[in-house]
N, C-alpha and C positions, 0 to 999 in steps of 0.2 A: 461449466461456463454458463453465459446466462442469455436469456433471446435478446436477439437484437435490438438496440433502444430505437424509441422515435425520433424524427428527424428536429431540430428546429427550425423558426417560420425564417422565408426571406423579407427583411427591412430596410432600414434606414440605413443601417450599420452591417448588415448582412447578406451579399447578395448571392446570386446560386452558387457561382465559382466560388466564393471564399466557404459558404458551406460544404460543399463538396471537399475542398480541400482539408477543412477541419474534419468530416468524418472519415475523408484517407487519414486524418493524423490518428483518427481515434481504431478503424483499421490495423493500423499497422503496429498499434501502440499493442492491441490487444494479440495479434498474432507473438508478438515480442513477448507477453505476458503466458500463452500458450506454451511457449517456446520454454521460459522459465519453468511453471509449473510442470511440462511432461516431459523434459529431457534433464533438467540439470537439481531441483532442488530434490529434498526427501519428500515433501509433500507440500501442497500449494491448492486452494480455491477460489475463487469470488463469486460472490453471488448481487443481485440486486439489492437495494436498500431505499425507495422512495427515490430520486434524484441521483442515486449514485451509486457505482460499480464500488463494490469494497473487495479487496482480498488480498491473501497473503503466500506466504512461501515459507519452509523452512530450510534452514542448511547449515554444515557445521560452520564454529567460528572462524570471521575472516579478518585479516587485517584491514587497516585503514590509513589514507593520510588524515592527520589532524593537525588546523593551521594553530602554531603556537608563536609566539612572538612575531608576527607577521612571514615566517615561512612553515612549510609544511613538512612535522612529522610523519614517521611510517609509525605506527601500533602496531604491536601482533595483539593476539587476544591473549590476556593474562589467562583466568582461571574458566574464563566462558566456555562454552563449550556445542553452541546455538547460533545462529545467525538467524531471525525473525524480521523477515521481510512483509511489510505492507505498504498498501497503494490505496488510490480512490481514484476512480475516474467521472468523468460527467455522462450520466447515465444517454442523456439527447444522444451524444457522438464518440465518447468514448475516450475524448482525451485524459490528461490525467489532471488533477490540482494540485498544484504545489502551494504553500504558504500555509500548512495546518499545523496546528498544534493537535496532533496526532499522538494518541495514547494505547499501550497494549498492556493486557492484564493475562497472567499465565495462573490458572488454576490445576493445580493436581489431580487425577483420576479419583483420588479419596475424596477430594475437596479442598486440600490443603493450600490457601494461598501464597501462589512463589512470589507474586509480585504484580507492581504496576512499573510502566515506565515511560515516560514520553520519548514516543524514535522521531527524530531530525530525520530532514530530508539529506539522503546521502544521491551521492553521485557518482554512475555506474555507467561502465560504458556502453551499454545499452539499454538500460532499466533504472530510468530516477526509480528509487522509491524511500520510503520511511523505514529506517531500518536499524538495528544496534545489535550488538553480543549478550546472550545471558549466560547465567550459570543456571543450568538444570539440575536438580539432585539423582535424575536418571532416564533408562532408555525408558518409555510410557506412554502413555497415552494422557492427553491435555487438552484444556480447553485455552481458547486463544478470547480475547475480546477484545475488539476492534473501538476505538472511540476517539470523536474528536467531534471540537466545534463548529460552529458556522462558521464560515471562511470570512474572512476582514476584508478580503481584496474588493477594490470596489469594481464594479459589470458595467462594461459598454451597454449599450442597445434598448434603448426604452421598451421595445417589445419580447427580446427573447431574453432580458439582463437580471428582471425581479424573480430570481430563483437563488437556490443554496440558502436559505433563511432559516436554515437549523441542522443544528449537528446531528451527529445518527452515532447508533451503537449496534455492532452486528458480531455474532458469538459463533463461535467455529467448535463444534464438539468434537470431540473423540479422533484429536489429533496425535496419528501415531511418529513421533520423534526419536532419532537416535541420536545419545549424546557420548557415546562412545563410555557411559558408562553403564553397561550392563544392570 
């Protein structure tokens, strides 16, 4: 896990109480992410990034509802056999961001690239994060790479708002995965 972020300033738009309040969100967001990483996935980090908490999780494939014609499918995982979880938070407080076009790129131990893929934010019942199914060619060791751009969403706060003005890319080595194929 990673040390404590700084706080941001009180403004116009921000005042003690509502900041307090945002970093109980960021708090409890991160104990929820602890939670993830040391009790339920196969393996999971995050570390700093300039501006932002990045990290991820792995676990076997899961189902999903997916909305189609305006109601919601269940998916199981066809041929996947992965579930590759990633997040971002706001390094100040620790909440998280949603609204990224968030990218993860899966390299093989040899080298061999398995892939890129953009994860949508999914929705968990206690952990938004970005996440989808892959197919692994086996149990290994992997590198993960985290990527996405500046965020679009536009920021409250003329004094704590001019921040996120670049995407970031953060690489997880020597990620051991099981994918149930030996």
């Amino acid at each position: 896990m990673v040390d404590k972020p700084q706080s941001m300033s009180r403004s116009e738009e921000a005042d003690a109480r509502g900041l307090e309040l945002g970093r109980r969100q960021g708090e409890a967001l991160g104990e929820t992410i602890r939670h993830m990483i040391g009790d339920i996935a196969q393996r999971g980090a995050e570390v700093r990034s300039g501006e932002y908490l990045v990290g991820y999780a792995v676990e076997k494939a899961e189902g999903v509802y997916v909305a189609r014609g305006g109601k919601l499918q269940w998916e199981e995982p066809g041929e996947e056999n992965l579930h590759i979880e990633a997040w971002v938070r706001d390094a100040a407080d620790g909440r998280f961001l949603p609204g990224l076009k968030l990218r993860v790129s899966v390299t093989a131990e040899d080298g061999r690239e398995i892939g890129t893929h953009e994860h949508p934010l999914l929705w968990h019942p206690y952990l938004y994060h970005y996440g989808r199914n892959w197919k692994l060619p086996a149990d290994g060791r992997y590198r993960l790479k985290i990527s996405f751009d500046a965020p679009g969403f536009p920021r409250h706060d003329r004094k704590n708002g001019k921040r996120f003005t670049s995407g970031c890319e953060v690489v997880f080595d020597d990620v051991k995965v099981e994918t149930g194929k030996g």
